[in-house]
N, C-alpha and C positions, 0 to 999 in steps of 0.2 A: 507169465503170472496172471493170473484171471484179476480183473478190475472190478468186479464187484458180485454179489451173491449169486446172480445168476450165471457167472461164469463161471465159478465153482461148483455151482451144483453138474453145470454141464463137464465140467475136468473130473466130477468123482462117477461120472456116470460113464466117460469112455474109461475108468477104470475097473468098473464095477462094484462101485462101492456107494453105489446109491439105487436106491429101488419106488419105482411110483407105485404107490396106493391108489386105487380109482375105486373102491365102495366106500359107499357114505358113512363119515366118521363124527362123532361127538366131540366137542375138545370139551366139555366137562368130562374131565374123570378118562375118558378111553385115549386118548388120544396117547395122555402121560403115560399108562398103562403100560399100550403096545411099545411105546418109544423104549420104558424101562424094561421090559423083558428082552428087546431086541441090544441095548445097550452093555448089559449084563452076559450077553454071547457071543459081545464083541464084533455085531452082527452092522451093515451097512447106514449108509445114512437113510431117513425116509421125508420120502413127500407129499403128504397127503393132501392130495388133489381134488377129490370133494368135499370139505367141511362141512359141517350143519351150520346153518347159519350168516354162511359168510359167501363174498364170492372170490374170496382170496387162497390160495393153498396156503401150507403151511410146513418148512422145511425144518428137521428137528435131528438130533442125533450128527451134525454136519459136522462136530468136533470130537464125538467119540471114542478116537480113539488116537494116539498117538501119529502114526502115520498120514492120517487125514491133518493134523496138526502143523505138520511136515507141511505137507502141501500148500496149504492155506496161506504158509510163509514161504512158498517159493523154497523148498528146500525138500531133499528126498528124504536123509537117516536124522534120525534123534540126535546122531552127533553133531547135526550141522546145529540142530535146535539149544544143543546143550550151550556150543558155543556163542550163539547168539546170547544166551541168558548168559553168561560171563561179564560180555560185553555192556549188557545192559547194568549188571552189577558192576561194572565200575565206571558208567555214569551217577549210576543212583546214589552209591558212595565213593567217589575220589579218594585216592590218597598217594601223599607227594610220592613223584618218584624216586625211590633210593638206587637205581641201576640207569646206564644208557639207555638197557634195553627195553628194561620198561617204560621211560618215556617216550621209545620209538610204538611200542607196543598202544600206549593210550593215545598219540598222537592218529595213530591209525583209527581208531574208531571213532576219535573225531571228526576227522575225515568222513568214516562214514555216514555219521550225524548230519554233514554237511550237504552231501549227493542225497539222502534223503528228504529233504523239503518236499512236501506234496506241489502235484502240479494243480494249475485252476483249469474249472472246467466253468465256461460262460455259460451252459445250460447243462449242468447236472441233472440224473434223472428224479432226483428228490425237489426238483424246483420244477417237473414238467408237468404235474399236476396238483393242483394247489387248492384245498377246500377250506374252507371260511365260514362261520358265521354258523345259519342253520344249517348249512350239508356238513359239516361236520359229525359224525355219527360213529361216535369211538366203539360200538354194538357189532361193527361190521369188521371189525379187526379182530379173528377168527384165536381170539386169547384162550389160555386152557387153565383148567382148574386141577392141579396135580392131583392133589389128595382132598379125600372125604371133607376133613377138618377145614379147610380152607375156605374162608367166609365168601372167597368171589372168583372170580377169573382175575388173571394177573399176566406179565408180562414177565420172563423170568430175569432177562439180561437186557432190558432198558439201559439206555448207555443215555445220564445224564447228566446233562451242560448246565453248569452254571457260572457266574463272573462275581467275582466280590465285588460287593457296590461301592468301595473307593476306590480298590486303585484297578478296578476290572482283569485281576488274574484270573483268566479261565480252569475249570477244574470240570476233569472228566470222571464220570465215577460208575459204575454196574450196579445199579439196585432193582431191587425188585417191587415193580408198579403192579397196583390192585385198582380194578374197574369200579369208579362208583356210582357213575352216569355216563349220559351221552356225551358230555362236554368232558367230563370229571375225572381224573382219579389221583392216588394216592403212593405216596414216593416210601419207601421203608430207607427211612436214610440212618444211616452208622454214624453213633454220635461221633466217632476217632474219624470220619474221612471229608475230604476239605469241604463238600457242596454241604456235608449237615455244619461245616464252619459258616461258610459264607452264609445260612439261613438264618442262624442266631446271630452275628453278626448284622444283618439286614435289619431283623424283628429289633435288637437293641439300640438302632438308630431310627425305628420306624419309619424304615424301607420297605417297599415290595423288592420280592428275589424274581428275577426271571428264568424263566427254566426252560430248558427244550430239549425234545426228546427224542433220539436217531432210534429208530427201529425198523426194518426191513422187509416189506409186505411183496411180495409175489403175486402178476393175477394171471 
């Protein structure tokens, strides 16, 4: 199973299901473009390798399509995935068991619950280059402006971290971040999901909320 973005781009590529871009691309407006008409034909992942602007590529379409889904998870057919999501539903709702075999059945995917603990890495590659202060320069993070209407460049699947400021439960959540400077931007957070909890939570004890942001840059 590939350990991180750039091991899967390189697993869809000895499959054939990824294709490099090398002419100069816009992420305003074009970039979304070509992704969506290539997404729409059920068409490969892409990697466009020279951005305007940035000196970063930018890998898009990696989830596509069902099969690529598959992969991602260490798993060939939809049936392995179907099962998966089973599993996951009866963590997310328990309920007692009325048969032996269904408590041999839940007993098992706690099990699995167990075997998967992430392992630690003493130098992850997100800690091996670290900008601060003025090098900070969120311009250079080759973000794309889907549609006309869209007031800015944004990030679409931001995966952000935040902790309740009493009893520090972590809550991870996918929103969608818009550029509003070099230091700056801005969270679209769902009033119903826990990080817009923990914020109004923070603000109604006047807290600051800490936030961080995982996203995946290639250079």
């Amino acid at each position: 199973m590939p350990r991180d973005l750039r091991g899967f781009l390189n697993q869809l590529e000895q499959r054939g299901q990824l294709r490099r871009i090398r002419a100069l691309v816009d992420p305003d407006l074009e970039i979304a473009e070509i992704s969506n008409r290539m997404l729409q034909q059920g068409g490969p992942a892409l990697l466009f390798e020279n951005v305007k602007g940035s000196p970063y590529s930018v890998a898009i379409n990696t989830m596509g399509t069902v099969e690529r889904i598959c992969w991602a998870m260490n798993m060939e057919t939809p049936a392995e995935l179907e099962t998966l999501g089973k599993k996951l539903g009866m963590l997310q709702q328990p309920k007692p068991p009325k048969k032996i075999s269904q408590a041999i059945e839940f007993g098992k995917v706690l099990f699995d619950v167990v075997k998967a603990k992430p392992n630690r890495d003493l130098l992850p590659p997100c800690h091996q280059v670290v900008l601060k202060d003025e090098s900070v320069d969120l311009h250079q993070i080759p973000m794309i402006r889907p549609y006309p209407s869209d007031a800015g460049k944004i990030i679409t699947l931001g995966l952000v971290i935040t902790k309740d400021c009493e009893t520090g439960t972590p809550n991870v959540g996918v929103y969608r971040l818009q550029l509003q400077s070099k230091t700056t931007m801005t969270v679209h957070w769902l009033s119903v999901r826990g990080g817009a909890r923990h914020l109004r939570k923070a603000a109604e004890r006047g807290k600051k909320l800490e936030v961080a942001i995982a996203s995946a840059l290639i250079r």
